[in-house]
N, C-alpha and C positions, 0 to 999 in steps of 0.2 A: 417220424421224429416223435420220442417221446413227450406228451402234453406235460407232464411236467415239465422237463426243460425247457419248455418253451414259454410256461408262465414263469421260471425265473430269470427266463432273457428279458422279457419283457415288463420285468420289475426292475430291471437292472438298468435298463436305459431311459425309465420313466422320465419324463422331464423335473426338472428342480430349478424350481425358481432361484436366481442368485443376483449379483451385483450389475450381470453381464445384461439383464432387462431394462434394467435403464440405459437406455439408449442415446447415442447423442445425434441430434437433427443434423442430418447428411446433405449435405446442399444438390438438389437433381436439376439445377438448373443445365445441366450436360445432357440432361437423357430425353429422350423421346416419350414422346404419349405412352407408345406401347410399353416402355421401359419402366415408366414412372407407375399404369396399371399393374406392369409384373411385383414392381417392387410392395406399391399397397397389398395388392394380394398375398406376398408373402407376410405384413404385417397382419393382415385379418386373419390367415392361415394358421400362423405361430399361438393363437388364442383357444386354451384348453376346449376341448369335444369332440366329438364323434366327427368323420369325413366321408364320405363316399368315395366312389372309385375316382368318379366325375372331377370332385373338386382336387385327389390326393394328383391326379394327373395334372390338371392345372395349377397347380403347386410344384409340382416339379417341373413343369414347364415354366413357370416364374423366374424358379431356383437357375434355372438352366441359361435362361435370359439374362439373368442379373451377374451370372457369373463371368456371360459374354461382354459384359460392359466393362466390368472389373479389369477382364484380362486386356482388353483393349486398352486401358488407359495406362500411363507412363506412372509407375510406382504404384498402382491399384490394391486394395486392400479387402479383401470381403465385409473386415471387421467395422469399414464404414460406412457401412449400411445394415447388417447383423452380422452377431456374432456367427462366425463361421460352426463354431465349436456346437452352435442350438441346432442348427440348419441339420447338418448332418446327423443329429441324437433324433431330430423330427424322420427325418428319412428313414432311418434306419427301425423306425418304430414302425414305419409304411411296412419295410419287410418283414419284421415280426409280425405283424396283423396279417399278411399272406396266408392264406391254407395251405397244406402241405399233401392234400389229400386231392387236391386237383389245381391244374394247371388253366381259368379262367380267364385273366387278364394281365395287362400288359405294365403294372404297376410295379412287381420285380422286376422287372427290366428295364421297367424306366427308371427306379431309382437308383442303381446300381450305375445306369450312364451320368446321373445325375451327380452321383457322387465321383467320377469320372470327371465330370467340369467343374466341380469344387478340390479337387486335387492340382489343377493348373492355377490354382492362383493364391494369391495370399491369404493372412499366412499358412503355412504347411499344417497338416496335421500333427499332430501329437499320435507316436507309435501308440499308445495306450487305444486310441480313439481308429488307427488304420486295423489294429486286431480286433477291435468289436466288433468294426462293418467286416472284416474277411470272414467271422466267424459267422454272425447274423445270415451273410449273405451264403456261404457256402451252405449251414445248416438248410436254409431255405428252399435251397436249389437242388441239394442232393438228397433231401425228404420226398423230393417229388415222387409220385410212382411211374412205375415205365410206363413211359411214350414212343412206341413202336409205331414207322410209318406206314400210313394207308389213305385210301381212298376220303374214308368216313371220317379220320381224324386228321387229315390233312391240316388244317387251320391248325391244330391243337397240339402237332409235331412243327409247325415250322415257330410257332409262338416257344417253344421248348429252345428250339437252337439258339434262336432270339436272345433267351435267356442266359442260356451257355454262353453265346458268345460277348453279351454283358458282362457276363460274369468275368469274362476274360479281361474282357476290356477292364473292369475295375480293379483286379487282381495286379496287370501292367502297369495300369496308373498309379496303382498305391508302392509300388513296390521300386519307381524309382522315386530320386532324391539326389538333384542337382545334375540333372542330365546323363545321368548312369543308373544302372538298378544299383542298391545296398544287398547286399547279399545275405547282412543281417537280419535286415526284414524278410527278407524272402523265404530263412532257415524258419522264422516264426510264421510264416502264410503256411511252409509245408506242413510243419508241425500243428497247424489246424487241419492239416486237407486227408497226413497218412493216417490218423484212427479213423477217416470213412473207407481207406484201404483194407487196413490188419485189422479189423476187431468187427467190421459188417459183417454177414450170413448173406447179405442179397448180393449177388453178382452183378447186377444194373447201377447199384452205387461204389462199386470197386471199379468199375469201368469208368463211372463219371469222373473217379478223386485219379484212376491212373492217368486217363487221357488230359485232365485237368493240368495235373502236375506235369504231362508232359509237354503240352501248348507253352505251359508257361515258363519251362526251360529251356522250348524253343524258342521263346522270344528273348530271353538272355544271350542266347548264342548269337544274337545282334549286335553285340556288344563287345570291344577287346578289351574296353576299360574297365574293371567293376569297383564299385566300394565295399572293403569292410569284408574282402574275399576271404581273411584270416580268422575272422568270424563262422564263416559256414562251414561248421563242424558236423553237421550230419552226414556229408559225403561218402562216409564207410556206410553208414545206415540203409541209404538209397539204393547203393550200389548191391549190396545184400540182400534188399529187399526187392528191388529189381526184378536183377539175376532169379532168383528163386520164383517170380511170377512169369516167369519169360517161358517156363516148365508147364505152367497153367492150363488144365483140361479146356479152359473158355480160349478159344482163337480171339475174340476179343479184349481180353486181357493179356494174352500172351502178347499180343501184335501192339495194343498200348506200354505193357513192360519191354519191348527191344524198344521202340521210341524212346520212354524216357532214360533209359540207359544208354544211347547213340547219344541225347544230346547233353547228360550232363557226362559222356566220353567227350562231349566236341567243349563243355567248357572247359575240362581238367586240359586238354591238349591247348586251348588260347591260353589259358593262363600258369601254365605250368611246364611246356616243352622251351626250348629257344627258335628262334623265328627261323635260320636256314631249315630244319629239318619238317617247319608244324605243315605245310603242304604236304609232303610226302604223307604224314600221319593222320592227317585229311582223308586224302586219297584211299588210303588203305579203309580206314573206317566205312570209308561212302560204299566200297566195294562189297563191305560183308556184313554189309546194313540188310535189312530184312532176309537175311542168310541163314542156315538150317543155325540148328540150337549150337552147334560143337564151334562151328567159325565165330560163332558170337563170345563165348566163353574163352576162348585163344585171346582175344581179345580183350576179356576181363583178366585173365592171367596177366597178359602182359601191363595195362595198368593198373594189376594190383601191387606187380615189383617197381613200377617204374614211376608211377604218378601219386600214388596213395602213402599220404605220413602213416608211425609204428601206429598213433590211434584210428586213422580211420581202415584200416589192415585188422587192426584187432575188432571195430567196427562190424567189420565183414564178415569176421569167424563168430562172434557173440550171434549177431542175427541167424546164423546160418544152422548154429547150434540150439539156439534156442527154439527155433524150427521143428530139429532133430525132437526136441522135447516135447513142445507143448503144440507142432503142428498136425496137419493130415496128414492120411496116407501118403499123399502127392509132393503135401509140401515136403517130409520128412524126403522124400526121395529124390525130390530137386534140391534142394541143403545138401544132400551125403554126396553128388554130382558135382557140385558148384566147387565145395570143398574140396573133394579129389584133385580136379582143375590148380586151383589156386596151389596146393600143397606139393605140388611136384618140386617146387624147391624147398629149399627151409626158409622155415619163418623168423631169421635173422633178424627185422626192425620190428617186432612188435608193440607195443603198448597194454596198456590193460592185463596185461600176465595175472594177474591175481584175482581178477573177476573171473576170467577163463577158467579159470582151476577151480574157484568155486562155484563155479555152474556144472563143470564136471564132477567137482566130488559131489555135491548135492544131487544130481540130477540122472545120474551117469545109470540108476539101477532101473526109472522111466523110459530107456531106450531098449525096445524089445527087438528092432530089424537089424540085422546083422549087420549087412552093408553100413547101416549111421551106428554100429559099436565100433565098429573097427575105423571107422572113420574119423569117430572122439577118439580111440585108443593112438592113432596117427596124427591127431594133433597135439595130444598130451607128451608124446615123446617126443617131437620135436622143440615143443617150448622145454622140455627136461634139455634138449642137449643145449640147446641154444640160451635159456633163460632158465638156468637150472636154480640159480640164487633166489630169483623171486617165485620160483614154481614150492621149491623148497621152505621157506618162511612163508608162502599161502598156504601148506599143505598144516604146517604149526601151529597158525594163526587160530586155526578151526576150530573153535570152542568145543561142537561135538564129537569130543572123541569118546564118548562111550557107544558110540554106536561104530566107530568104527576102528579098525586095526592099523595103525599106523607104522605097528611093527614089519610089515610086509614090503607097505610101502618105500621104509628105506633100503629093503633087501632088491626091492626092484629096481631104484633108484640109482645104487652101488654096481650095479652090475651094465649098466650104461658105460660106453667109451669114454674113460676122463672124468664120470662122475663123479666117482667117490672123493677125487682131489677139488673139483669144484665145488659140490655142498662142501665138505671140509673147510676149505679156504672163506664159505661165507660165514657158515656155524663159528669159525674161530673168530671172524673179523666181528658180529654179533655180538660178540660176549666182550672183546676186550676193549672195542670205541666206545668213547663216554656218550651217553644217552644225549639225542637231540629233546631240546625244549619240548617238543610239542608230546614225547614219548615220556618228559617226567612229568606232565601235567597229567595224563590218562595212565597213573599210577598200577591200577588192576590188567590194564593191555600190556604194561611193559613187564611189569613180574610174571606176566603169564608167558610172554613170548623168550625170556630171559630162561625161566625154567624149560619151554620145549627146546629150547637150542641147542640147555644143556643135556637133556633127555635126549636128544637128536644124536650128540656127538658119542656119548654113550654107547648107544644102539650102531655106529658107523665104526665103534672103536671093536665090537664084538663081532663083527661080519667077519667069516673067516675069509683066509685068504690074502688079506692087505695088511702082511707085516711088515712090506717093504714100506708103503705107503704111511703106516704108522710111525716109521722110525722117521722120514721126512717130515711128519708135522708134529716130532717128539717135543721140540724146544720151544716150539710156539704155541702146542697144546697147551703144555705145562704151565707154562705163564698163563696163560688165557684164563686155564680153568684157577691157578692160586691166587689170581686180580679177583677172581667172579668170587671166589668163597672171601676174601678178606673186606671186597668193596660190602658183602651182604652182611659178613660177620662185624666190622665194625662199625656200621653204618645201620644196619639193618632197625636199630632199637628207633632212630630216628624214621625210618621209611613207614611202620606197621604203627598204623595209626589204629587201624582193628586187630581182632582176634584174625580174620580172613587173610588180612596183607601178612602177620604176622608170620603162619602159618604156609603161605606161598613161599616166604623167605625162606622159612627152615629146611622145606622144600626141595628148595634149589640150590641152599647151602649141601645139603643130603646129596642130589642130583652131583653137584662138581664136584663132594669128596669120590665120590663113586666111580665116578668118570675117571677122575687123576689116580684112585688104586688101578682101574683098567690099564690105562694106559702105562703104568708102572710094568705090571703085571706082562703086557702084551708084548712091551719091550725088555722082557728077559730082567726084572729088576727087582726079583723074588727076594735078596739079602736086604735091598734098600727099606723093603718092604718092611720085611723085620725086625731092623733095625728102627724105623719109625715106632712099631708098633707096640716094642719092648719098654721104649722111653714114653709113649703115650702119645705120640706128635699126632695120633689123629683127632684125638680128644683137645689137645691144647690148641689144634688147627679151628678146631669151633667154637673155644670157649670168647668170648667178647673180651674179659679178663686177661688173658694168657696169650689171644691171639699172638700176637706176636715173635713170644717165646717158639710155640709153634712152627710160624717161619723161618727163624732161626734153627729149629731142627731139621726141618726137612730141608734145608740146605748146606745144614752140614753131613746129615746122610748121604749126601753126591758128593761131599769130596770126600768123608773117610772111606766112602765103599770104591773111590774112583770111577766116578760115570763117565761112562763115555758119550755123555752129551753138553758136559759140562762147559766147552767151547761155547756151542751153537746156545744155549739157554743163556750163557754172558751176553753173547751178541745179541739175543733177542730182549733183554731186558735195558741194553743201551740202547735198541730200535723204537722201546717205548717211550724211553726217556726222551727221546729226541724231539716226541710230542710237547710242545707248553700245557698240552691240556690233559697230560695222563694227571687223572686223579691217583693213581696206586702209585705214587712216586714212592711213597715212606715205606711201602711192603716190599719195593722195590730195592730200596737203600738197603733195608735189615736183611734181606737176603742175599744182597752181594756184597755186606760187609762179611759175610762168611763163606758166601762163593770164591772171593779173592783171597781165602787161606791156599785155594790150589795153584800148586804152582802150575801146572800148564795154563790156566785160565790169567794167573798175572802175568805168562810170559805174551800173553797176546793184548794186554792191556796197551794203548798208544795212549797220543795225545787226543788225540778226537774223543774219545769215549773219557778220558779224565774229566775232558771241559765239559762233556754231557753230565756225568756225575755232580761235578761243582755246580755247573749252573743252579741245581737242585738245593742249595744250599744256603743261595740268597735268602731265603725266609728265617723269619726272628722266629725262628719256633726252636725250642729247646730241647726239646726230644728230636727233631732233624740233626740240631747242631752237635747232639751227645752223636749221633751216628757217624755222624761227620770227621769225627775226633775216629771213632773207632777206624772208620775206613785210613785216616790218615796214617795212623799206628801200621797197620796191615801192609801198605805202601813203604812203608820204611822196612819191611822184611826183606823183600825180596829185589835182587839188584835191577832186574827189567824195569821197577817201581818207582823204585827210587831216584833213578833220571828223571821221574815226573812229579818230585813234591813241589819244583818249586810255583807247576800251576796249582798246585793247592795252598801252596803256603798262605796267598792273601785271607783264603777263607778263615785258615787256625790263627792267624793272627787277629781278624776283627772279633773271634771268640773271648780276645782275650782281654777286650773294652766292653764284654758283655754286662748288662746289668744284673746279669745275677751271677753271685759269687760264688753260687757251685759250679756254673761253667765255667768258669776264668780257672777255679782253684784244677776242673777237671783239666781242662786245657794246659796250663803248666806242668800238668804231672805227666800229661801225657808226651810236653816235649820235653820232659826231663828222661822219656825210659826212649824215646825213641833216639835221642841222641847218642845212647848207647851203639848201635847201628847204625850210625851216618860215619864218614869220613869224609876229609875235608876235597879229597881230590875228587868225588862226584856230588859232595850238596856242596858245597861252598858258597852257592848264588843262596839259599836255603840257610844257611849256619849265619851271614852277615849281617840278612836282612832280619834275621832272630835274635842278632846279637843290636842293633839298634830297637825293635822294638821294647828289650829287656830295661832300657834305659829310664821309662816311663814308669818302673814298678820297683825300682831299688830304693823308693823310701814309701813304702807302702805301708801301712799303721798295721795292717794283719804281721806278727810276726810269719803264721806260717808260710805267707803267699812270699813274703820278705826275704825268708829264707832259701826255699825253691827257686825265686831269684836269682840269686847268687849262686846257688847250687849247679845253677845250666849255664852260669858265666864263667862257674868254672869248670863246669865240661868244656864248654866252648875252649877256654886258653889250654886247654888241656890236649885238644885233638889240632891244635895251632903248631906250628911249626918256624926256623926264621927263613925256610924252605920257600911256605905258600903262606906268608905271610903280606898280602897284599896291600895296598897304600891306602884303602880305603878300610881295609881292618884295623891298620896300625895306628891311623888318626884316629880312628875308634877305643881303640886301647889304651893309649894317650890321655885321650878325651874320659877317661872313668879312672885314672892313675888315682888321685886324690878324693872320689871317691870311696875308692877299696881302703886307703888311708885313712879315712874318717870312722870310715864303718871301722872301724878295730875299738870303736870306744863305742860301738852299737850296744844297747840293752838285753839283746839275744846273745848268750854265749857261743851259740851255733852259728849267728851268723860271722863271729868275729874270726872262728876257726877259720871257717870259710874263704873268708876276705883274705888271710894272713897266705894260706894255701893260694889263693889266687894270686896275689903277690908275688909270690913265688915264680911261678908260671909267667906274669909278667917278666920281671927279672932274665928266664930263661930264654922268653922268645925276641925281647930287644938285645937280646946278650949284653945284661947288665952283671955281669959277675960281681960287681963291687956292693951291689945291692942286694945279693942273695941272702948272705947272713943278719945283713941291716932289716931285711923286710921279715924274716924266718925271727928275729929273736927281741928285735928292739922295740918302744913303746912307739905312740903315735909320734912322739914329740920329737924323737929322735930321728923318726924315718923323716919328718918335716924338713927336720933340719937340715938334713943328709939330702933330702932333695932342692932345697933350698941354694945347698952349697954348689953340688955339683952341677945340679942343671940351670943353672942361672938364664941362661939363654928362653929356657922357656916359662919364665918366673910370671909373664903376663896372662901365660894360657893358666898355670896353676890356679894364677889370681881369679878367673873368668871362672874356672873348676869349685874352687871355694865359695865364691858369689852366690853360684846356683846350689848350693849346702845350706844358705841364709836359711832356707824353708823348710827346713829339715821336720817333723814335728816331734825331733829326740834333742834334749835339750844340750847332751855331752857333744853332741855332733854340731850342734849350731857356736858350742862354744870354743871347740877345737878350729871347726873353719874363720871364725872370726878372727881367731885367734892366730891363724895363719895368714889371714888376710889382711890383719896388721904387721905383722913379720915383712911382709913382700912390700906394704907400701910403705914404712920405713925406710926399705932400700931402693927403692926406683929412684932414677936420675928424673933430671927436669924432662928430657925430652919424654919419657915413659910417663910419667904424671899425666901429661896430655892427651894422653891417649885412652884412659881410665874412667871418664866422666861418670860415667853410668854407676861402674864399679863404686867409684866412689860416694855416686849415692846412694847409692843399697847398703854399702857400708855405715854412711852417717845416720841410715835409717833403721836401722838396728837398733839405737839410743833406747828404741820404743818397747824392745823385746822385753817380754815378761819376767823371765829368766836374768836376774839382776846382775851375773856374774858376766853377764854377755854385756850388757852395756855398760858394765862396770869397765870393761875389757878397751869398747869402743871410746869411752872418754879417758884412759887412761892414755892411748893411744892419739888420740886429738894433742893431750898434754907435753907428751912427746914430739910428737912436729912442730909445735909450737918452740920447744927449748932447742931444738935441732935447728930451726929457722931462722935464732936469733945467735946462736953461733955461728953458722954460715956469712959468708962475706956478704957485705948489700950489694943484693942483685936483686929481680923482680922478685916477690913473694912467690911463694910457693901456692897454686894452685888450691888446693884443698883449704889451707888457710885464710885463703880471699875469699873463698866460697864461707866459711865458717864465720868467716867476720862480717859477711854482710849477714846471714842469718841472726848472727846477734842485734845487729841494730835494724834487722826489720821488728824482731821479735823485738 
């Protein structure tokens, strides 16, 4: 053992005085003479200085005593009599004081029992304080130098086993916890015990740490029950390291490596087979237990498919490899053995794929014996076929690629059964899923692996041979790589925080135009080519400015040129959409507002892929909503389409209570050209529900928005029929009669046209002939009239129609409807009076209007019921009257 390390064990366990010395007076009236000298002695003992052999023995003999008192009594405690936690840092400084240079006396062994009967009683140790003493004590023990038995050293060989099997005994004790071993603790006892295996030179202390380790997993196999079994994660490790010593020139370490390999076989069989068959697998084991090297390996084969998780599997190939690398002649040749074994199937559950691969690329030019080349070369293709996605992103990941050719690499790769479509299928899925959190935080890792992906796909698009294969991931490609240039190109200004990040970006942006001319190019799409190239769409493809423009071209390059991928690219870009989390929804939108000019592509458009599109459109962003509009236009072309506006319709209509008055003014104009295109016999659900939202904006202060108004009301009665004029239209039509009436004294001359034209078309589709010429040439006042006269019947709904004109913010219009709305209530019988309350107070509240000609109207009109009421026979008063007259005597 190195003297240094052992002065800094030994500084490390020094005792420290703390709160735990003061002590509290423990009543011994229970103990015995002998009991009560143990315990003084450990109090005069616990006091700083030097010890001899003499007294450090009768100190643990005290300890030993006192601890037999403890365990005897009913709830017993160390801590009440000392702390347990001193007792043991005292002890353990006994074994660091040990020479390591010769094996004298019995004080290692006694104290390591010692700590053995402070393990059975309260309270437990602290893990922190069981790894000191395993590590102290191990060090101690396997420092010693060999002790070969003889005659002359008889005494000085059996004081050795002694030791050993102290040693044992302590390792047992500490290592259960609640009447089972912890397996956890046990993973950190090995992990002190295998660097006196793997990294010694002497053969006498790899024999102590194998035989150690394997005692001590015989004594687990005691056991069916263990704790914390899901913890002992070194099991691939052991088994590796084993196996590979089981090959060992020393018969004494070879014959301790199949031991501990039999028994941590016998605990993976208790705890991991089902009970009918674990006899049988017993059985077998016991049989080909110290059996030549080949029956032992049959045996690690079959529990390395059948008992071993993908990580302790991958466990097994790192050790065995790493062997291959940095071991001897011997080991390098029991590793290339071991592996052959194991490898005769595939290595379908692996784990660890990416440390594999980079122990191979790093390592792989250190390996000079054939037999371990071809044996990494037989593991590296089987992780390609089987774990080809993560062998592929390990191979990217590799910062150093100037040292090495990566170009080969995927020519090798491609030429695998199935390859080529598997990297493919992972390279594409790489670029087009939104980056996980932990991959936008390590900013530099993700544009680096972003750019080899796209480098990757590149380099798989240029292999010859796989045109077939090309045309297969045409539509998915193409998305993939125009998400990758559009997420870096508009986005990118925000990601490059340096010159470095900057420059990765442009990169990669460079990377996927390159990629996307390839695969243009590889699928025969030389015209499209040129056509981009002529208008500049690869230049406006990267400008941050223009991007979009961009997209817009090269998606109209596939339908003027007719591509024949044009289907499959629709359907991929509704597959992304169907994500909530695709970020590229808006690059997405602007290129299928121009991919849906083709008509094969809107003949395959449904309802499914509508509702994916709209869903995209819930967002108040204003630039989605202008695309919105345009897609909706597109839809009204073509007749497979146009069965489906009426799920868009909600979206164009909440455009049109938008807050900003460019999109409302867009939105109008855009149902003003697409009504051109509808007829009533397939939108009809779409033209009704546009003819009730229109209601809301025919007294709108914008004349222009005012006008277009009317405009699309009277497309609407235009494309009306008394055919398909339905009950819910016609009450609609009805419900705006007076209205259109009013508006004829509107302050727009355009809108009055309008109105008069509208009219008209009323007229026609109630089959009002009597009204055609009345509505075509007469003033308001006459058309009033004229409806007044003839439709009497509906004189109350007029009334309800003029009311809601009160609010007019045109003043000729508020004074026409009042003005009609004294007309009607003039003539109402008593029983219609009663039914008007409302009415009539909107009416009386008019008085207030600014416009003096309006309440000039309204009291004129008050004057008149009054004279009418008092010619009238006495009967009750008239309603309105009574109302008025209390008004006056409240006021």
């Amino acid at each position: 053992m190195n003297p240094h390390i052992e002065e800094r064990n030994l500084s490390r366990v020094a005792f420290r005085p703390s709160f735990n010395d003061v002590l509290l007076k423990p009543s011994l009236s229970g103990l015995c003479q002998s009991e009560k000298e143990a315990y003084q002695l450990i109090l005069d003992s616990m006091e700083p200085g030097q010890m001899s052999q003499l007294d450090k023995l009768s100190f643990l003999n005290a300890v030993a005593t006192l601890s037999g008192v403890v365990r005897d009594q009913a709830n017993g405690n160390m801590n009440k009599y000392y702390p347990k936690t001193l007792l043991a840092k005292k002890i353990e400084t006994f074994i660091l004081e040990e020479p390591t240079v010769i094996l004298d006396s019995s004080v290692r062994q006694q104290a390591m029992l010692c700590i053995v009967a402070l393990s059975q009683v309260n309270p437990p140790f602290h893990l922190c304080q069981k790894l000191d003493l395993v590590n102290v004590s191990v060090t101690s023990t396997f420092s010693l130098p060999l002790i070969m038995p003889s005659l002359d050293r008889k005494e000085s060989a059996s004081l050795y086993l002694q030791t050993i099997q102290a040693l044992d005994d302590m390792l047992q004790a500490l290592v259960m916890e609640d009447m089972s071993p912890n397996m956890a603790i046990l993973q950190s006892f090995l992990e002190i015990i295998l660097p006196w295996l793997l990294l010694s030179d002497k053969v006498h202390e790899q024999i102590r740490a194998l035989a150690t380790i394997s005692r001590l997993l015989r004594f687990i196999c005691n056991f069916s029950e263990l704790s914390h079994m899901a913890s002992f994660s070194i099991i691939g490790k052991l088994i590796g390291t084993f196996s590979i010593f089981c090959l060992n020139p020393s018969q004494d370490i070879c014959s301790s490596a199949l031991e501990a390999l039999y028994y941590l076989f016998i605990i993976l069989v208790l705890q991991r087979s089902i009970r009918p068959k674990r006899e049988a697998i017993l059985k077998d084991l016991q049989k080909h237990f110290r059996g030549n090297w080949l029956a032992n390996m049959q045996s690690l084969t079959m529990f390395f498919r059948k008992y071993l998780n993908p990580v302790e599997r991958a466990d097994v190939i790192l050790v065995a490899m790493e062997s291959m690398i940095n071991g001897s002649t011997n080991d390098v040749f029991a590793a290339s053995k071991m592996l052959k074994m194991i490898l005769r199937y595939s290595v379908t559950e692996v784990a660890k794929v990416p440390e594999i691969i980079r122990l191979i690329y790093y390592h792989i030019d250190r390996v000079t014996e054939r037999t371990a080349q071809n044996t990494i070369k037989k593991v590296f293709q089987l992780l390609v076929q089987s774990h080809t996605d993560e062998v592929i992103l390990t191979l990217f990941k590799i910062k150093d690629q100037s040292q090495r050719d990566t170009h080969t690499s995927w020519e090798i790769l491609a030429t695998f059964p199935k390859a080529y479509q598997v990297i493919m299928e992972y390279l594409l899925q790489r670029i087009i899923s939104p980056q996980a959190p932990e991959d936008q935080e390590a900013d530099h890792e993700t544009e680096l692996s972003t750019l080899i992906a796209t480098r990757a796909i590149h380099e798989l698009l240029l292999v010859p041979n796989q045109q077939f294969e090309v045309q297969t991931f045409f539509a998915s490609l193409f998305v993939a790589l125009l998400f990758q240039i559009s997420s870096l190109v508009t986005k990118g200004s925000t990601m490059a925080q340096d010159e470095l990040n900057e420059t990765k970006s442009m990169d990669t942006v460079s990377s996927s135009v390159e990629a996307l001319k390839t695969l243009l190019r590889s699928s025969g799409y030389i015209d499209h080519m040129s056509y981009i190239q002529t208008l500049g769409g690869w230049e406006l493809l990267v400008s941050p400015e223009r991007h979009y423009e961009g997209v817009t071209l090269l998606a109209r390059s596939l339908v003027v040129k007719n591509c024949w991928h044009n289907r499959p690219v629709f359907s991929f870009f509704i597959k992304t959409l169907q994500s909530p989390g695709c970020t590229n929804y808006f690059t997405a939108l602007v290129f299928l507002t121009e991919l849906l000019c083709c008509p094969d592509v809107a003949g395959v458009v449904d309802e499914v892929s509508t509702k994916i599109m709209a869903d995209w459109f819930n967002y108040e962003e204003l630039a989605t909503a202008h695309l919105f509009l345009q897609i909706t236009e597109v839809f009204a072309k073509h007749r497979n389409t146009i069965k489906l506006l009426n799920i868009l319709q909600p979206y164009v209509l909440s455009c049109c209570y938008s807050s900003s008055s460019d999109l409302v003014m867009e939105t109008f104009r855009m149902l003003q050209r697409i009504l051109k295109d509808l007829t009533f016999h397939l939108s009809s659900t779409f033209i009704i529900k546009l003819t009730f939202t229109l209601v809301h904006f025919f007294e709108e202060e914008s004349e222009e928005l005012r006008l277009i108004t009317f405009e699309i009301y009277a497309s609407i009665l235009a494309k009306v029929s008394r055919m398909n004029l339905v009950f819910l239209l016609r009450h609609q039509v009805l419900s705006l009669l007076i209205l259109l009436v009013l508006h004829l004294k509107d302050v727009n001359a355009a809108v009055v046209e309008v109105c008069r034209l509208s009219l008209c078309h009323v007229a026609t589709i109630l089959h009002w002939s009597k009204f055609k010429v009345v509505f075509a040439k007469n003033d308001v006042f006459t058309i009033l009239g004229a409806l007044l006269k003839q439709e009497r019947s509906k004189m109350l709904w007029f009334l309800k129609q003029s009311v809601a004109l009160f609010k007019s913010p045109q003043a000729p219009i508020r004074q026409v409807a009042v003005w009609f709305a004294a007309q009607i209530i003039r003539n109402l019988n008593k029983a219609e009076e009663q039914e008007i309350e409302e009415e009539y107070a909107a009416f009386r509240y008019m008085q207030r209007d600014p416009d003096p000609t309006v309440s000039c109207l309204i009291v004129q009109t008050f004057y008149i019921l009054e004279v009418k009421e008092k010619l009238m026979p006495p009967k009750a008063p008239s309603p309105f009257l009574c109302m008025r007259r209390i008004k006056r005597r409240c006021c």
